[in-house]
C-alpha positions in Angstrom: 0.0 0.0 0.0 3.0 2.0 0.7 4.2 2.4 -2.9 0.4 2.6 -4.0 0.4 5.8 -2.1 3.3 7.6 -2.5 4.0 9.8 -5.7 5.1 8.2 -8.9 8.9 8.8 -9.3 9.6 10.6 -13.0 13.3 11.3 -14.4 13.4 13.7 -17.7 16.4 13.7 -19.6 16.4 17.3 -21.3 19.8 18.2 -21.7 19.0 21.7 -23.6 16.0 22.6 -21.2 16.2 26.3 -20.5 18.7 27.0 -23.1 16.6 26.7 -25.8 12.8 26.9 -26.2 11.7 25.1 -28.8 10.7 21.1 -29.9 12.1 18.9 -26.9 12.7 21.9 -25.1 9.2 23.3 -24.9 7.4 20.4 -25.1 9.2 18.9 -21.8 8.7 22.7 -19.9 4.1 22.3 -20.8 4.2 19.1 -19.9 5.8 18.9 -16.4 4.3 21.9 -15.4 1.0 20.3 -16.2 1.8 16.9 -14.2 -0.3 16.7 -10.4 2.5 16.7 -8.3 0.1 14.8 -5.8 0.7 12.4 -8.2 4.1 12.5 -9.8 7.3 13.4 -7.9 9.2 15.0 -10.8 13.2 15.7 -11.5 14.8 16.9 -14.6 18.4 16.4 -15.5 19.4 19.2 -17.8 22.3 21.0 -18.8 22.4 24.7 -16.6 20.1 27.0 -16.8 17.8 29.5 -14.7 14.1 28.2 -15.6 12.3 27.1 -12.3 8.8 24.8 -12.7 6.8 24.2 -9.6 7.1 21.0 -8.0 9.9 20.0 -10.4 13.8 19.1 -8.7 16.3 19.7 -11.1 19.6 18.1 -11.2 22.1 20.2 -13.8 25.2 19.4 -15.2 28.2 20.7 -17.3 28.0 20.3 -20.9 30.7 20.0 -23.6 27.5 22.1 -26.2 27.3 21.2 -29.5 28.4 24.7 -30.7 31.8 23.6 -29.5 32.1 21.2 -31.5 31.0 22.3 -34.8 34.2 21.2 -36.4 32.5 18.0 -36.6 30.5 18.9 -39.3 33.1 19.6 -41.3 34.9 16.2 -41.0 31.5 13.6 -42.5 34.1 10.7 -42.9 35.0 10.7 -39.1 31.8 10.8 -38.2 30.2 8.3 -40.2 33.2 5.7 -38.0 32.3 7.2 -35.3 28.4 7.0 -35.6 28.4 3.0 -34.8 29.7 4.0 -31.1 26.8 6.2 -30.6 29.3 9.5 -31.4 28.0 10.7 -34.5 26.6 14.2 -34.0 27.5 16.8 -31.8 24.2 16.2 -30.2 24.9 12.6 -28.9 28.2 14.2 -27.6 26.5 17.0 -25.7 24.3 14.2 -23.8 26.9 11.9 -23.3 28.5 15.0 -22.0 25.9 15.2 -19.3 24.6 11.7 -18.5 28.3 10.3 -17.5 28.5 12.1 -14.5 25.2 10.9 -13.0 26.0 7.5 -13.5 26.2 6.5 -9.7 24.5 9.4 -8.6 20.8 8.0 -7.8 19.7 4.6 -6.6 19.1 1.4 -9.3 15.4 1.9 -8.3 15.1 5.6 -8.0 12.5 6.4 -10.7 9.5 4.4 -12.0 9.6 6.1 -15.1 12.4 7.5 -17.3 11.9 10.0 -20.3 14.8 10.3 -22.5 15.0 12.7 -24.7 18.5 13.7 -25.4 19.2 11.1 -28.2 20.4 7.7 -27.3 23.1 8.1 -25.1 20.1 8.8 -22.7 18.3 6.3 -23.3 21.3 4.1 -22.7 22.0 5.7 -19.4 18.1 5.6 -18.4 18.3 1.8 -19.8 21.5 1.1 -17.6 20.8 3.3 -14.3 17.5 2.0 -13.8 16.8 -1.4 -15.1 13.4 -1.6 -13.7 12.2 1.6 -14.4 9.6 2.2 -17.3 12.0 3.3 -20.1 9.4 6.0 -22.5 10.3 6.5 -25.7 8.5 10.2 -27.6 8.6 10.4 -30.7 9.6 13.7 -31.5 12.1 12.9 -34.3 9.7 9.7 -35.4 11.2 6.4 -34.2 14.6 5.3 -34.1 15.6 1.6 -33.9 18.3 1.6 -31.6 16.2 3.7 -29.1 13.2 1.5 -29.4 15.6 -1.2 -28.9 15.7 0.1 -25.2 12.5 1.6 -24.4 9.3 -0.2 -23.2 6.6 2.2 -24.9 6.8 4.4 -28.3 4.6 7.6 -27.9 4.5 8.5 -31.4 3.0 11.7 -32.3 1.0 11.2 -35.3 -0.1 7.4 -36.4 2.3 7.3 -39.2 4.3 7.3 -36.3 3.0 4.9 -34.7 2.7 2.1 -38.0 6.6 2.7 -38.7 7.3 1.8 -35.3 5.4 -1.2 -35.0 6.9 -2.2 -38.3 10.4 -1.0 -36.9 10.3 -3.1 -33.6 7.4 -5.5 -33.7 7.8 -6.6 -29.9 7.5 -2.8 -28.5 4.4 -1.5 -26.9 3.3 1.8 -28.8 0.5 4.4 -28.4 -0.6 8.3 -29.8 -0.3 11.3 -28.0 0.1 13.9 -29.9 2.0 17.3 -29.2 0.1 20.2 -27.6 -0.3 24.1 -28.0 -1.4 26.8 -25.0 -4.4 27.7 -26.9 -5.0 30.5 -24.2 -1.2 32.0 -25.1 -1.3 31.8 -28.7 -4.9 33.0 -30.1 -6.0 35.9 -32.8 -6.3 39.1 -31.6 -6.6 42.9 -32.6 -3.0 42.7 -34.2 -4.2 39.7 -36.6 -6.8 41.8 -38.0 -4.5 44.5 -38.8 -2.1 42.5 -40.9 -4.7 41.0 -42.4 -5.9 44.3 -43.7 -2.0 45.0 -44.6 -1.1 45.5 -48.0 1.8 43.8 -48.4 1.6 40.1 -47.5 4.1 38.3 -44.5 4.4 34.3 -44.7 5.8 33.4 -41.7 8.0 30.7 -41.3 9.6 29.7 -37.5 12.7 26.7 -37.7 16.0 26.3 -36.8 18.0 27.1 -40.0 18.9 24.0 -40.5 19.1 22.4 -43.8 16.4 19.5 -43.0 13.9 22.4 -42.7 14.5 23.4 -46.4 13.9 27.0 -46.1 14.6 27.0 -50.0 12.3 25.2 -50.9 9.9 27.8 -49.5 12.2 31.0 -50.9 11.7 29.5 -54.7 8.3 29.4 -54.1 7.7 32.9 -52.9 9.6 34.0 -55.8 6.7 32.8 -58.0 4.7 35.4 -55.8 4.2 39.6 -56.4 6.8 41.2 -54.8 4.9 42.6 -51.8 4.8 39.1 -50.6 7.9 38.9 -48.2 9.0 35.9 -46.1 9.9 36.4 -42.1 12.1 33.7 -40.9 12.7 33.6 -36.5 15.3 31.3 -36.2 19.0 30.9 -35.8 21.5 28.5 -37.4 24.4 27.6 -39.6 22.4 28.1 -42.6 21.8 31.8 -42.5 24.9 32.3 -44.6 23.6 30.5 -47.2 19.8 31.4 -46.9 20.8 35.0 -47.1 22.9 34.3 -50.8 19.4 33.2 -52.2 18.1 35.4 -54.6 14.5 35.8 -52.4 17.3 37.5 -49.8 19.2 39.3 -52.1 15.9 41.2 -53.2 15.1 41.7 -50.0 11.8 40.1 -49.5 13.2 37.5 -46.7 14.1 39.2 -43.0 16.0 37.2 -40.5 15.2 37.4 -37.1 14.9 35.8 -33.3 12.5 36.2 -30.7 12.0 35.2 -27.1 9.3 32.2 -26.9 7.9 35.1 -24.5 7.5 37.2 -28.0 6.4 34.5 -30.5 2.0 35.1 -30.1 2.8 38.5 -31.0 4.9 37.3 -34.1 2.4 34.9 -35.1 -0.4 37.7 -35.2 1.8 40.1 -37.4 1.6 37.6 -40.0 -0.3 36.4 -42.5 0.4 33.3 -43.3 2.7 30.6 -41.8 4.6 28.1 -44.1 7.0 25.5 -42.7 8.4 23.4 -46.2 10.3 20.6 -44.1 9.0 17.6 -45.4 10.4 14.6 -42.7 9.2 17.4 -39.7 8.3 14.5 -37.3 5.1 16.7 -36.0 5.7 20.7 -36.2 4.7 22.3 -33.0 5.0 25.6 -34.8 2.3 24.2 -37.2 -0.1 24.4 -34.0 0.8 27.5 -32.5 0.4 28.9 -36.1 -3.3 27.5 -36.2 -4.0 28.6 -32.9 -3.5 31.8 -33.5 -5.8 31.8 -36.6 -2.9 31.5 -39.2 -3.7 29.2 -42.3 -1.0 26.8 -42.5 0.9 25.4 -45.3 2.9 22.5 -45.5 4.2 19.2 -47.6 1.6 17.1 -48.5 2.5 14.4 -46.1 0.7 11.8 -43.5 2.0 13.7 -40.8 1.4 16.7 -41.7 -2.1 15.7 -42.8 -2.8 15.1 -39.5 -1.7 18.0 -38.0 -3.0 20.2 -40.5 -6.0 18.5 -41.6 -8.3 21.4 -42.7 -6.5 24.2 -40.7 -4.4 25.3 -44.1 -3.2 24.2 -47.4 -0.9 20.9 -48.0 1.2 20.4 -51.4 3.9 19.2 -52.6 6.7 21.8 -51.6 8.9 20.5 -54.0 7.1 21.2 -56.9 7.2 25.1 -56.7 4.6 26.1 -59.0 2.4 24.0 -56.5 3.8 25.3 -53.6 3.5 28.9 -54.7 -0.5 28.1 -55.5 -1.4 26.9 -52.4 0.6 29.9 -50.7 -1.3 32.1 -52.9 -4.5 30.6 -51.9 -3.9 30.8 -48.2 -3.0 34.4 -48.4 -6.2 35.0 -50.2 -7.7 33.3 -46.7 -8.8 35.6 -44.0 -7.7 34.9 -40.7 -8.8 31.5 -40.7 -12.0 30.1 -37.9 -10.6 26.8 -39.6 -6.9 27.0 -38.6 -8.1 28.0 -35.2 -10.6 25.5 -34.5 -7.9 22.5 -35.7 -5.1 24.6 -33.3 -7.3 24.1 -30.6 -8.1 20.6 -30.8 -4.9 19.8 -29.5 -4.5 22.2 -26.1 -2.2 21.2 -23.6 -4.0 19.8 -21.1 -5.8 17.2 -22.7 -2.3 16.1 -23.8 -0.9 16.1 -20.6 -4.0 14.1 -19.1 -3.0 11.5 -21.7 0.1 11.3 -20.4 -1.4 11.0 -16.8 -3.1 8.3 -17.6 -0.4 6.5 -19.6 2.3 7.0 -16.6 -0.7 5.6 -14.1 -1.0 2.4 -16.5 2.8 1.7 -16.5 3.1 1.4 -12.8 -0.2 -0.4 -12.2 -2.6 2.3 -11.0 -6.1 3.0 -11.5 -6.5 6.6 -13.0 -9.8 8.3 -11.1 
């Protein structure tokens, strides 16, 4: 009765939390905060940082950050040798970084549940440190063999998701939960009416600038577009140099720019449309807070983006720019969209994080009232 009644012991393996809000990052920050700490007894191993959550214990380490290592990039026969051994990205470097100096720091059966998400030198530590705790496995960059390989459940995040994973790993246990949006914090306003009554057009577009997100792919489609159409792009990355040589840039319809996830509902509403071209995006959080705030959205023509768009926007194929360009020419022709909106909304934080209640109840045995 004892361990019926205590709090369920949760570990998150975040090693970026704090440092940078977005995907992993963001996702982990709603969803502890939303957790009933009757119920769930939280602590999050991270790399430093100054972000406090209620209820949540924080353990922080040292790590050797990725931007230190950028020299990596520029040596791809090295890293493909050294990608067998679990060293082949800065990334996995980072974690591994982190998680090897908490190796004898709790207990065998400290946690119940362990939530990895810091590549798969976490999941190895979480599988090694705590052989009896729950190892979950989310699906924010789709699933991964070698981390299913030591997990116990797949949360995918769209049902594509889901199908490659059971076709990946046949033996592991797998369910949906999709991500989820503050539907409160990002919603239309005043400002959206105003830049919908704007003359020239904005298409916003919010990614790391990466090359996976294929921020070209969207400039050669704007290029089909008048010339009052211009392109906003919040992000940072190693890209920029090269995004800023294309010839959208060098006319200067494209502006490069960061924001504070404090300042992004006010971005969103100063827009008028919000593209995001990246055709393997595993889900696209950005897609919701988009819709949410009453942007119509468009994307590839995908399953996963098919169902997170669904009818809040306008899918094609983005590499096929004529196509693209239509159906960016068709969404600005939207008014803020009640469409985008009421698809935003459908999936608000709190109904995902009482999904994950009641998954985290399941895996140790209890009842959820």
């Amino acid at each position: 009765m004892e361990c019926m009644s205590r709090p369920i012991r949760a570990l998150f393996i975040v090693p970026r939390f704090g440092s940078v809000n977005r995907g992993v990052e963001a996702f982990a920050l709603e969803l502890v905060a939303r957790l009933d700490p009757s119920l769930f007894s939280i602590t999050l191993l991270s790399g430093s940082h100054q972000v406090s959550v209620p209820g949540v214990s924080f353990e922080k380490g040292q790590l050797l950050v990725r931007e230190k290592l950028t020299w990596l990039d520029r040596m791809p026969r090295l890293l493909r040798c050294l990608r067998p051994l679990g060293f082949g990205s800065a990334s996995e470097i980072e974690t591994l970084s982190l998680v090897q100096r908490y190796r004898k720091h709790w207990a065998k059966d400290a946690f119940d549940i362990v939530v990895p998400q810091g590549g798969t030198w976490s999941y190895r530590f979480a599988r090694n440190a705590f052989p009896a705790a729950s190892i979950v496995s989310i699906g924010h960059a789709g699933p991964v063999m070698r981390d299913l390989g030591l997990s116990d459940i797949f949360v995918a995040l769209t049902p594509h998701d889901e199908e490659l994973a059971r076709r990946m790993c046949p033996r592991i246990r797998t369910c949906v939960i999709p991500n989820g949006v503050d539907s409160e914090r990002f919603a239309p306003s005043v400002a959206s009416c105003c830049a919908a009554r704007r003359a020239g057009k904005i298409i916003l577009c919010v990614a790391a600038l990466v090359a996976d997100k294929r921020h070209d792919l969207l400039f050669n489609a704007v290029m089909c577009l008048p010339e009052d159409v211009r392109v906003r792009c919040v992000g940072v990355g190693p890209m920029l140099n090269v995004l800023q040589e294309h010839p959208l840039s060098k006319a200067g319809r494209v502006e490069f720019c960061h924001h504070s996830f404090a300042e992004m509902p006010d971005v969103y509403q100063d827009a008028n449309v919000f593209s995001l071209a990246s055709p393997e995006e595993a889900f696209g959080l950005v897609f919701l807070e988009a819709m949410a705030s009453g942007l119509p959205v468009v994307a590839n023509n995908g399953p996963r983006q098919r169902y997170v768009v669904n009818g809040g926007g306008v899918l094609c194929n983005v590499y096929d720019e004529n196509a693209y360009a239509c159906a960016l020419r068709s969404a600005l022709n939207m008014v803020h969209s009640q469409k985008a909106r009421n698809q935003g909304v459908r999936f608000a934080w709190q109904e995902v994080a009482d999904h994950y209640t009641r998954l985290f109840l399941d895996l140790v045995g209890r009842p959820f009232s």
